[in-house]
C-alpha positions as CSV (number, residue, x, y, z in Angstrom):
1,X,32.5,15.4,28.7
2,X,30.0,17.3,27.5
3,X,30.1,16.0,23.8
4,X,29.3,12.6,25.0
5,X,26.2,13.3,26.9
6,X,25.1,15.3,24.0
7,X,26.2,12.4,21.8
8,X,23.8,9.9,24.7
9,X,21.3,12.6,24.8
10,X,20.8,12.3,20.7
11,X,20.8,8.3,20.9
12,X,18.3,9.0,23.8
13,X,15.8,11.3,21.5
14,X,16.4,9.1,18.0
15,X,15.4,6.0,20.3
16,X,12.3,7.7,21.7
17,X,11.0,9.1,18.1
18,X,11.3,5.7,16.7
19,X,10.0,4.4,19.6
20,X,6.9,6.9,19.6
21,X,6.4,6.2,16.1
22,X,6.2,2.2,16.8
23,X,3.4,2.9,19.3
24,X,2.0,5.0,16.9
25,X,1.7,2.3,14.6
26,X,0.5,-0.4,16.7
27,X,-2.4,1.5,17.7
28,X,-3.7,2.6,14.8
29,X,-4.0,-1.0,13.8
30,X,-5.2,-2.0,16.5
31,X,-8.1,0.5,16.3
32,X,-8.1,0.0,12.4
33,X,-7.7,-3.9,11.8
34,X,-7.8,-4.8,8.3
35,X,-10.2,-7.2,7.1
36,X,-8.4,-11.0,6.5
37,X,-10.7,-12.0,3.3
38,X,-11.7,-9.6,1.1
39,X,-15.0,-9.5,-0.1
40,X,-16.1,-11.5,-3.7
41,X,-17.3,-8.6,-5.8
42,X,-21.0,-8.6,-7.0
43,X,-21.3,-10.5,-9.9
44,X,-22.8,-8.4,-13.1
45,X,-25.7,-8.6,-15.2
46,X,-24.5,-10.1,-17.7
47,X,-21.1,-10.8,-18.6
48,X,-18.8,-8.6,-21.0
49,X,-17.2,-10.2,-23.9
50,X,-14.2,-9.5,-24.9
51,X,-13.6,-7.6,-28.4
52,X,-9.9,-8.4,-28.9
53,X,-9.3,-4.9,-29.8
54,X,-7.9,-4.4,-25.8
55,X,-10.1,-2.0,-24.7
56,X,-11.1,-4.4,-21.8
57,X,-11.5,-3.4,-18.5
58,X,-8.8,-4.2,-16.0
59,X,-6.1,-4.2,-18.8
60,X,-3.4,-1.8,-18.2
61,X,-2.0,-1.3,-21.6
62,X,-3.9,-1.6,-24.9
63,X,-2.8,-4.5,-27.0
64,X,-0.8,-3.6,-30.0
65,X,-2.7,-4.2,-33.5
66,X,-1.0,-6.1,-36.0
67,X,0.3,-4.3,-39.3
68,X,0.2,-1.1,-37.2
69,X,3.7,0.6,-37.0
C-alpha cells in the first residue's frame, strides 16, 4: 500500500512541475509578447557591390576559388 501512494504521490509532483513550468511559460509571454512584423532595416548609404571573391556580408561560407586545390 504504501508503494502505490508513493507511486500517486510521484505522478502527483511530476504533474505539478510540468504544470508549474506551463504557467511559467505562459506568463512570461504574456508579459514579454514578441513583436508579429519585424522591423525593415534602415536602408544604407550607398549600396555594396559585390566582389565575387565571397567575402560578402551575410555569407556563411566563403566561396571556393577556381584552380585553387
Amino acid at each position: 500500500m504504501d508503494e502505490l501512494i508513493g507511486l500517486i504521490l510521484l505522478a502527483v509532483y511530476i504533474t505539478a512541475i510540468v504544470g508549474f513550468a506551463a504557467i511559467v511559460t505562459y506568463a512570461v509571454i504574456k508579459i514579454f509578447p514578441t513583436k508579429r512584423t519585424p522591423s525593415k532595416p534602415d536602408k544604407p548609404d550607398k549600396p555594396e557591390t559585390p566582389s565575387g571573391d565571397g567575402s560578402g556580408q551575410g555569407r556563411l561560407f566563403r566561396r571556393a576559388k577556381r584552380g585553387a586545390a
